[in-house]
C-alpha positions as CSV (number, residue, x, y, z in Angstrom):
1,X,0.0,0.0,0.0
2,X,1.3,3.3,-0.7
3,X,1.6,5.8,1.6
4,X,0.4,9.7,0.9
5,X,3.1,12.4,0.6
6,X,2.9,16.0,0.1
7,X,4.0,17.6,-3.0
8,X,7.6,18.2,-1.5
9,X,7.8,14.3,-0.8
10,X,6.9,14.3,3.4
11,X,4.4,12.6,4.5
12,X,1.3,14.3,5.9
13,X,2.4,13.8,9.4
14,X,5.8,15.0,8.7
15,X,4.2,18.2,7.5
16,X,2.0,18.4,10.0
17,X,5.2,18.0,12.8
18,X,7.4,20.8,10.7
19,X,4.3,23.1,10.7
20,X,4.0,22.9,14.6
21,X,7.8,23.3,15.0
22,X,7.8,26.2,12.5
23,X,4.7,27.9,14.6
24,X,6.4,27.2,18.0
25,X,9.4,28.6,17.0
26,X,7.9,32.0,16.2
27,X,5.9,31.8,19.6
28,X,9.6,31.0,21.1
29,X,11.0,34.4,19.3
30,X,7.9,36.9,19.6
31,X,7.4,35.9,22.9
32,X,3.9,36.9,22.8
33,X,2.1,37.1,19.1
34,X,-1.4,36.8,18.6
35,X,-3.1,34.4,16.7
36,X,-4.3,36.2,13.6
37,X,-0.6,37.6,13.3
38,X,0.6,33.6,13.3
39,X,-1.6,33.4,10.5
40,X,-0.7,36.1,8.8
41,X,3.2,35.6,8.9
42,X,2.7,31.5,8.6
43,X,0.0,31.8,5.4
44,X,-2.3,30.0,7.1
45,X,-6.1,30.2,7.6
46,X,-7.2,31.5,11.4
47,X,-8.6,27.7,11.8
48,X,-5.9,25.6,11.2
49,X,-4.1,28.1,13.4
50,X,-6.4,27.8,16.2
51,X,-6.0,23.8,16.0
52,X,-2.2,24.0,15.9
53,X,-2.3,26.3,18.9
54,X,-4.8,23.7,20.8
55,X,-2.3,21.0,20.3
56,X,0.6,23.0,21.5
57,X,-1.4,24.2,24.5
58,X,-2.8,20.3,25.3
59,X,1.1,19.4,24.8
60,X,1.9,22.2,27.9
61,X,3.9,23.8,25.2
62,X,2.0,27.2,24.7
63,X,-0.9,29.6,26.4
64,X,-3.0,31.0,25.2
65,X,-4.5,34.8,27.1
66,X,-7.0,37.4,26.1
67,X,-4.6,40.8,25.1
68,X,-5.5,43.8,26.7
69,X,-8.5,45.6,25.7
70,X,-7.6,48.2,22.6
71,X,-10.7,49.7,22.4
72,X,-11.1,48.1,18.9
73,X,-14.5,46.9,17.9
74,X,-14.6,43.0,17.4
75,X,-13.5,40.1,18.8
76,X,-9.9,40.3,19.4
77,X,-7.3,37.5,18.6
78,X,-5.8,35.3,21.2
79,X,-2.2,36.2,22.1
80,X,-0.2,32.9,21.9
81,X,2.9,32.8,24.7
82,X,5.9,30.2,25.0
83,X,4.9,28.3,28.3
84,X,8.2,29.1,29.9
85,X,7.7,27.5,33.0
86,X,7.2,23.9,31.5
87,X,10.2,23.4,29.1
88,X,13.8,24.9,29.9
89,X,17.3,24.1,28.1
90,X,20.9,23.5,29.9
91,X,23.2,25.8,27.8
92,X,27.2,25.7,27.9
93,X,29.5,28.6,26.5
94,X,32.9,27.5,26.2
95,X,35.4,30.5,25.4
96,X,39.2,30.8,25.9
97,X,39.4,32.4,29.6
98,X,36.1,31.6,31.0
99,X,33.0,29.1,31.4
100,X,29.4,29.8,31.6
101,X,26.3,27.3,32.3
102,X,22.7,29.0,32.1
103,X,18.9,27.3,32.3
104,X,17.2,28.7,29.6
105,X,13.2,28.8,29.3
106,X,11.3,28.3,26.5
107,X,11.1,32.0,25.0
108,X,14.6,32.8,25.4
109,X,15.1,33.9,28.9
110,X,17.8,33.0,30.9
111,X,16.6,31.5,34.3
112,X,19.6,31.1,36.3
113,X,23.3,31.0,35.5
114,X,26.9,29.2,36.6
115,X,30.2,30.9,35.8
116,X,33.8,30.0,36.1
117,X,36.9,31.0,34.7
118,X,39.1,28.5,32.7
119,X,42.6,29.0,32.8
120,X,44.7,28.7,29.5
121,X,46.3,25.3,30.3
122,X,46.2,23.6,26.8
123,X,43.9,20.4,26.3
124,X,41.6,20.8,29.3
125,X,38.4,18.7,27.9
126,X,38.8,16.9,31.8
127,X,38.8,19.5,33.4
128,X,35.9,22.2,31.5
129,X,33.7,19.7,31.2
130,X,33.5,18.0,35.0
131,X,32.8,21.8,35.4
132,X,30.3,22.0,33.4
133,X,28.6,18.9,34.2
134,X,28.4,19.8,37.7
135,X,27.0,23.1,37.0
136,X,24.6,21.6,34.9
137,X,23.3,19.3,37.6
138,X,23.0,22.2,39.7
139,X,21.2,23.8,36.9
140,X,19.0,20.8,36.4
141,X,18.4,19.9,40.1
142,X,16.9,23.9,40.6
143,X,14.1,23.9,38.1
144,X,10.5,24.3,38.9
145,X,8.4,21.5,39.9
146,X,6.3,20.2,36.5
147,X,9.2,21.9,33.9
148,X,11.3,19.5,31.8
149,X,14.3,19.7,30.4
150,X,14.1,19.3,26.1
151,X,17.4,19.9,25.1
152,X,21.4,20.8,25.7
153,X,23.2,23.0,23.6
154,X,26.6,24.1,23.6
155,X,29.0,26.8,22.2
156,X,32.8,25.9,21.8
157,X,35.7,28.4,20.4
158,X,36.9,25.9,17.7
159,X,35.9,24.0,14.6
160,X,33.2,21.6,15.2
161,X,32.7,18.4,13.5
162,X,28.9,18.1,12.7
163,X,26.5,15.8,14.2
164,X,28.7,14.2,17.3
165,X,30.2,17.4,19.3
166,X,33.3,16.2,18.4
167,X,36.2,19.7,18.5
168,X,38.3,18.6,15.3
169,X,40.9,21.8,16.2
170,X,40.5,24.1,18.9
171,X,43.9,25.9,18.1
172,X,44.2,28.1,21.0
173,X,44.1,25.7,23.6
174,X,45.3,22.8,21.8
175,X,42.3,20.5,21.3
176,X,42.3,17.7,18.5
177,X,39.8,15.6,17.9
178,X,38.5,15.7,21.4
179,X,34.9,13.8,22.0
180,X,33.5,17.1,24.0
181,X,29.5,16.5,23.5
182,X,29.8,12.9,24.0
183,X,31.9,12.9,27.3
184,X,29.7,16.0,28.3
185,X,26.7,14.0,27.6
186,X,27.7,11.0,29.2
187,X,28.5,12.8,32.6
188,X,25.2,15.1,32.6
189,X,23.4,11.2,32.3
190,X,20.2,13.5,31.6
191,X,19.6,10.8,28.7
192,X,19.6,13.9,26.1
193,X,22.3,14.7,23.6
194,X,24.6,17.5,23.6
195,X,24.4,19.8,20.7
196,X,28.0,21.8,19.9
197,X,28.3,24.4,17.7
198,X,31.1,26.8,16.8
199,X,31.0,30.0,18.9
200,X,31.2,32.3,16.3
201,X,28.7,30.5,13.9
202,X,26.1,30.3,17.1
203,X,27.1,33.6,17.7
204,X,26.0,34.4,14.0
205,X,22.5,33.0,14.7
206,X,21.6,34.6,17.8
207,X,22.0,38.2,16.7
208,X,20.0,37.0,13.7
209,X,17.2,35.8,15.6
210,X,17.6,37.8,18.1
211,X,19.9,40.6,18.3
212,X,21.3,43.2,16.1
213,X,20.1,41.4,13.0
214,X,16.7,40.5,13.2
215,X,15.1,41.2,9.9
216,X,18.5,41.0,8.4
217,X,18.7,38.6,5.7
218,X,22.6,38.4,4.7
219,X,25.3,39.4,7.7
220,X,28.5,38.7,8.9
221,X,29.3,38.3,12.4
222,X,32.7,38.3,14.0
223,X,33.8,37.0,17.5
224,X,36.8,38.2,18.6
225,X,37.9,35.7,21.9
226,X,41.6,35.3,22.1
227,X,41.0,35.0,18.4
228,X,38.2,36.4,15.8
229,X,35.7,33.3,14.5
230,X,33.1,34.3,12.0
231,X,29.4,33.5,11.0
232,X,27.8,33.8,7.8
233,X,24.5,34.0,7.6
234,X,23.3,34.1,3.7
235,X,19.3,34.1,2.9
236,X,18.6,33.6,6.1
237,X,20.6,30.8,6.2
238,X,23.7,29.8,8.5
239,X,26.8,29.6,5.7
240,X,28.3,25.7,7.5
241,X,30.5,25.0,4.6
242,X,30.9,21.2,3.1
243,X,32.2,19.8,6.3
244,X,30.4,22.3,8.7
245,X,33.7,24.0,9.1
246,X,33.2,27.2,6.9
247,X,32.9,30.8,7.8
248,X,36.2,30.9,9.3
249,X,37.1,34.7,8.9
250,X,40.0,34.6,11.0
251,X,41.9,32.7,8.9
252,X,41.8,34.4,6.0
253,X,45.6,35.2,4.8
254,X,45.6,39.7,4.9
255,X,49.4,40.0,5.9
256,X,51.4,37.1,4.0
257,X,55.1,38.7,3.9
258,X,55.7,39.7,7.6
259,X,52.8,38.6,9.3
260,X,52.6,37.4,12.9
261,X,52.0,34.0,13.8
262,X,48.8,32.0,14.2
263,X,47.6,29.0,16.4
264,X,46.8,27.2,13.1
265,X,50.4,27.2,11.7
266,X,50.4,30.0,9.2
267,X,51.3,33.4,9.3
268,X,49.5,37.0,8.6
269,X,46.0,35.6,9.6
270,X,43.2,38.1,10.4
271,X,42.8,36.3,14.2
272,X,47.2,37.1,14.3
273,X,46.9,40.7,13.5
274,X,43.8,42.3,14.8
275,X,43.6,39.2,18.1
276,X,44.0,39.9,21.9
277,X,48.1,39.5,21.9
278,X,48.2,41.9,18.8
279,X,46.9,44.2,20.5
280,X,48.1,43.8,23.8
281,X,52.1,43.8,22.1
282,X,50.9,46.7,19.8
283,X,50.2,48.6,23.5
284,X,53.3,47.7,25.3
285,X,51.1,45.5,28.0
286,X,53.6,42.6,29.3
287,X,53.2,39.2,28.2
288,X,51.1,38.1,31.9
289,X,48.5,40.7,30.7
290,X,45.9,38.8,29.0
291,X,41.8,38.2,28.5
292,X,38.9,40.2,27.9
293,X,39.6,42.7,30.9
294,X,43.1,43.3,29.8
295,X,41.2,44.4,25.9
296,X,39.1,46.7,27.3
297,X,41.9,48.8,29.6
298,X,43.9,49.0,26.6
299,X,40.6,50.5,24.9
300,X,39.4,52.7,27.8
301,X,43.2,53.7,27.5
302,X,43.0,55.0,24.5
303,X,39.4,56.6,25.6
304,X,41.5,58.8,28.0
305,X,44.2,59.9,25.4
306,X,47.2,56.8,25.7
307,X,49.1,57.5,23.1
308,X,50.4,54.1,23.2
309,X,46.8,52.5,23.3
310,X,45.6,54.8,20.7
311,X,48.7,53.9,18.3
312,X,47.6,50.3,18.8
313,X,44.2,50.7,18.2
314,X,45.0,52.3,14.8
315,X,46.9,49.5,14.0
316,X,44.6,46.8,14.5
317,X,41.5,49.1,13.3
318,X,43.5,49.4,10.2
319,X,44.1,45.7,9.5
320,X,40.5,45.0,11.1
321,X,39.3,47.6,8.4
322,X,41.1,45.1,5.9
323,X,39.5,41.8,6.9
324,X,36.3,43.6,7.1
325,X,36.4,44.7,3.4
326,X,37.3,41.5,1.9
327,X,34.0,39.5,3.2
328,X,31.9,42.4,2.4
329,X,33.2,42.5,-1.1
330,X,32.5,38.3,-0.6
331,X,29.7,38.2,0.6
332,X,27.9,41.3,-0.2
333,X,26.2,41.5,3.5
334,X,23.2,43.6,4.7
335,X,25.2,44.2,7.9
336,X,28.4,43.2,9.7
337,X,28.0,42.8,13.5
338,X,31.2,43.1,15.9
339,X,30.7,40.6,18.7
340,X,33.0,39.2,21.9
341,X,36.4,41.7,22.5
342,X,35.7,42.8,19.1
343,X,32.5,44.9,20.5
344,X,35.5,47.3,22.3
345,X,38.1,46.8,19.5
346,X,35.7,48.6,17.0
347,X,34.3,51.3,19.1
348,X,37.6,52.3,19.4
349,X,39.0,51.9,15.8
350,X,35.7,52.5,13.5
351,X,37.6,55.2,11.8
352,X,40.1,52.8,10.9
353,X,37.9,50.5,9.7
354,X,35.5,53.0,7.8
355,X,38.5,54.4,6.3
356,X,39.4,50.9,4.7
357,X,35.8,50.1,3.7
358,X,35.5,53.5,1.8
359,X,38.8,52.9,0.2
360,X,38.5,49.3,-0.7
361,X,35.2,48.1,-1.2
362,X,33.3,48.1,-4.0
363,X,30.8,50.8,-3.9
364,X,27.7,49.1,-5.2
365,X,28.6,47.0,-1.6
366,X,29.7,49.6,0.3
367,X,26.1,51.4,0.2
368,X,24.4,48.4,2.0
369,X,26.5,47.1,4.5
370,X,25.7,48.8,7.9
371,X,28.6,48.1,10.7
372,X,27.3,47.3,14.3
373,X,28.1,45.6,17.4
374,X,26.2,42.5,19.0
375,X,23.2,43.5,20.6
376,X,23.4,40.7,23.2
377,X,26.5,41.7,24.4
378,X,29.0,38.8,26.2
379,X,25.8,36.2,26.0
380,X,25.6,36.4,22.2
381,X,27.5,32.5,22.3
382,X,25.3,31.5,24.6
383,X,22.2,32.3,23.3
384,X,23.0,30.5,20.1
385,X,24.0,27.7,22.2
386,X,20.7,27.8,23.9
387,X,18.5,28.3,20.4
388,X,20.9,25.1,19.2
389,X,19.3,23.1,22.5
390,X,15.9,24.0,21.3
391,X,16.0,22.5,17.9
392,X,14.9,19.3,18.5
393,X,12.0,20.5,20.6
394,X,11.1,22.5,17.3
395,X,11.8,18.9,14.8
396,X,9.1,17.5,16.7
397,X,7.2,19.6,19.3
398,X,5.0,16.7,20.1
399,X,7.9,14.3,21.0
400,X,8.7,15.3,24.4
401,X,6.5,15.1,26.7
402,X,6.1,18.3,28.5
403,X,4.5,18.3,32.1
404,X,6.5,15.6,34.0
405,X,10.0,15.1,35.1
């Protein structure tokens, strides 16, 4: 017997799963929308809305209120709200000097939080993720009564193999082909598994949904940690690359002939000459001055008239200026968002960077590409990693049973 499919070759209850997941997702992002706005957005009748919101509701998924009087004649249009006190995520942000745990409700807000700071000793997987996994038990242990846990997500500063959490190269602390979401997994033992993205491509995806580039359809987003990662984001769509290992910005070759030296082996990379120890040196800071507090002295520095900060600032704003010119003339993006250290680094050397932009990018680009820094500030990683921890919720809303721990 044959079975039915849809003219895009799913099957009707395969459609019927990915239309629930789309329309929970949107409830997750609005946080509050109503009903005939679903509709509108979803181009779907107000009926097959109204069932689709039932079932969520019945699933302890969404609510559904009466919005507040508008003085509007009619009968006004449900307001349909993430149930955030029934489904939560456990999200991990994994950066170079520091690590950060958070429950995250269903909506996007962050319930409670764990941080620690990781010190640079080398291949640490041991070590970060018995961290973790404790503060994820802690996590897990203080959530309401009646909320379940649907998903884990975490962000890690390296490449990222697809599929099995597994860090192919972390190059600034020395990690190869270390099983990160499995062991983290396996020590959580909250029978769910652990989804790992790259930092700077999660990063990418949170100011897209929910940051500096909402409504933006093609950006570029660069995290600058001890080094700068990079997210694409083209049609909407996250730029992964064959292997899932694309987008990385901060390899791209801008100073070939006497550049410094990079983690990955090569010389003159974008993460060598505009990174933390670039400039640190370019300041005159000593070699045990280091991390994200040591960044933003050289910057406030410079605020207060340091000649020596402001020389370095024009330095890296300069070759900042360059990398940022090459993947607009690439990529051709609506906007370019400055996100970790970089947020400081570029509110101190925008001239810089205008400067090279106006010199060396085409113009027909030029004229589109608006330069701004991450709206969600230090949590931008860790909001993608939270998002990441929802998706399965949103493959299948129905699949989890909401309501019971």
């Amino acid at each position: 017997m044959l079975k039915s499919v849809t003219v895009d070759g799913r099957s009707p209850e395969d459609s019927r799963r990915a239309s629930l997941g789309a329309l929970l997702r949107r409830v997750h992002l609005a946080g509050a929308v109503s009903r005939a706005r679903l509709a509108e957005s979803m181009g779907l009748n107000r009926s097959t809305i109204m069932a689709m919101t039932a079932e969520l509701a019945a699933a302890g998924l969404v609510r559904e209120d009466l919005p507040e009087l508008t003085g509007r004649a009619g009968r006004p249009s449900l307001l349909v709200r993430p149930a955030s006190d029934r489904a939560y995520v456990l999200a991990f942000d994994i950066a170079v000097d520091r690590l950060v745990a958070a429950r995250v409700a269903l909506g996007g807000a962050v319930l409670e939080r764990r941080e620690a700071p990781r010190t640079r000793a080398g291949a640490d997987l041991d070590t970060v993720v018995r961290v973790l996994a404790e503060f994820g038990r802690q996590l897990h242990r203080g959530a309401s009564p009646g909320s379940v846990c649907v998903g884990v997500g975490a962000s890690y500063c390296g490449m990222i193999r697809p599929g099995d959490g597994m860090v192919r190269f972390g190059p600034d602390m020395g990690w190869v082909d270390q099983a990160f979401g499995a062991e983290l997994g396996r020590r959580l033992d909250l029978d769910l598994p652990v989804l790992v993205g790259n930092e700077a491509h999660l990063g990418a995806l949170a100011e897209h949904q929910r940051g500096a580039g909402v409504g933006v359809r093609n950006l570029v987003y660069l995290h600058g940690d001890v080094g700068v990662g990079g997210g694409i984001i083209v049609g909407g769509e996250l730029l992964g690359g064959d292997g899932g290992y694309g987008s990385e910005v901060g390899h791209m070759l801008v100073n070939p002939y006497d550049g410094r030296p990079c983690g990955c082996g090569s010389r003159g990379c974008l993460e060598a000459e505009v990174g933390e120890r670039a400039l640190l040196d370019a300041a005159g800071r000593p070699a045990d001055r280091f991390g994200r507090e040591a960044v933003r002295e050289v910057v406030d520095a410079a605020d207060r008239g340091e000649a020596a900060a402001r020389e370095a600032l024009r330095i890296i704003g300069d070759w900042l200026g360059i990398g940022v010119a090459n993947v607009i003339n690439l990529f051709n993006p609506g906007m370019v968002i400055f996100g970790g250290m970089l947020r400081e680094v570029y509110l101190g050397s925008a001239t810089q960077v205008r400067e090279r932009i106006a010199a060396n990018v085409l113009p027909v680009s030029r004229e589109r590409a608006h330069l701004r820094i991450s709206a969600l500030g230090d949590d931008s990683t860790l909001v993608g990693a939270a998002e990441l921890g929802f998706s399965r919720l949103f493959t299948d809303p129905l699949g989890t049973p909401v309501g019971s721990r």
